[in-house]
C-alpha positions as CSV (number, residue, x, y, z in Angstrom):
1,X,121.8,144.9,139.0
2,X,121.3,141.2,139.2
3,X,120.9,138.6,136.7
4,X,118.4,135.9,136.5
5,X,118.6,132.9,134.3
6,X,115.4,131.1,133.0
7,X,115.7,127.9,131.9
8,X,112.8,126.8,129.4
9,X,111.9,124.6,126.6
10,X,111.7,125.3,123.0
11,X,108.1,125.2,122.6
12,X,108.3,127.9,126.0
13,X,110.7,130.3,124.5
14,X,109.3,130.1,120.9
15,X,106.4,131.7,122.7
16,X,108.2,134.0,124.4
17,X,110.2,135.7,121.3
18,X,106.9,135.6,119.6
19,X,105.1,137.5,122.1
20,X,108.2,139.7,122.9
21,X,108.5,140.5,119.0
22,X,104.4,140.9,118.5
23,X,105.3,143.6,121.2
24,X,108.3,145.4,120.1
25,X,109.9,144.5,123.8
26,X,113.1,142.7,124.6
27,X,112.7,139.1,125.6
28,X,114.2,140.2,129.0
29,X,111.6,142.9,129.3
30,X,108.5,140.7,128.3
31,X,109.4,138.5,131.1
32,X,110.4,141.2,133.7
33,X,106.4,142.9,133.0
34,X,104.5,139.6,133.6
35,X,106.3,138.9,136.5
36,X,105.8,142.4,137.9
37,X,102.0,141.7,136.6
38,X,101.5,138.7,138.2
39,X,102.9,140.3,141.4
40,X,100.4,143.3,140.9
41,X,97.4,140.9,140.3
42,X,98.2,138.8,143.7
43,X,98.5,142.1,145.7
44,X,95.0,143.0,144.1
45,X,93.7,139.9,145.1
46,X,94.8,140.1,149.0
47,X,93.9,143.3,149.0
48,X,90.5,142.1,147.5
49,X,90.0,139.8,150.3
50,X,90.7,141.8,153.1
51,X,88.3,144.1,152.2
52,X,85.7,141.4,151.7
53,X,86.2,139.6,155.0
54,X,85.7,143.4,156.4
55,X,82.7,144.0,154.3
56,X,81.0,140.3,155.7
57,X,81.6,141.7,159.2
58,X,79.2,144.0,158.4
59,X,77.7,143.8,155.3
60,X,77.0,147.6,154.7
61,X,76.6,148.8,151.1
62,X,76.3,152.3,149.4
63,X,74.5,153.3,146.0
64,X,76.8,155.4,143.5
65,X,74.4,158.0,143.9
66,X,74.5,157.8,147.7
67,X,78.3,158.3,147.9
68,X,78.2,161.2,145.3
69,X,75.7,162.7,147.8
70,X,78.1,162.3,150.6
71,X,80.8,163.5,149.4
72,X,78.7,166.7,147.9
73,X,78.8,165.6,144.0
């Protein structure tokens, strides 16, 4: 396992071991879930776009109703 070291002010990690403690989570643990967050968010986001561009290729959309019907709901 590898160790990382954070280097922050006071004002930074005050906020930290509040949020951490309003959370019942270790500092360490706080940190490691937004980052892993974060990470999720920005692979949503690609992800997001690619589909988009592929969508304004050609712009074909489906009603709820119309997919349930396809798909024999």
């Amino acid at each position: 396992m590898s160790v990382l070291s954070v280097r922050m002010n006071s004002a930074e990690y005050g906020a930290l071991q509040k949020f951490a403690k309003a959370n019942n989570v270790s500092m360490n643990k706080a940190l490691k879930d937004a980052f892993f967050e974060m990470l999720e968010d920005q692979y949503d986001i690609e992800a997001f776009d690619k589909a988009y561009a592929e969508y304004l290729k050609e712009p074909v959309a489906f009603t709820l109703e119309e997919v349930n019907k396809h798909l024999g709901k």
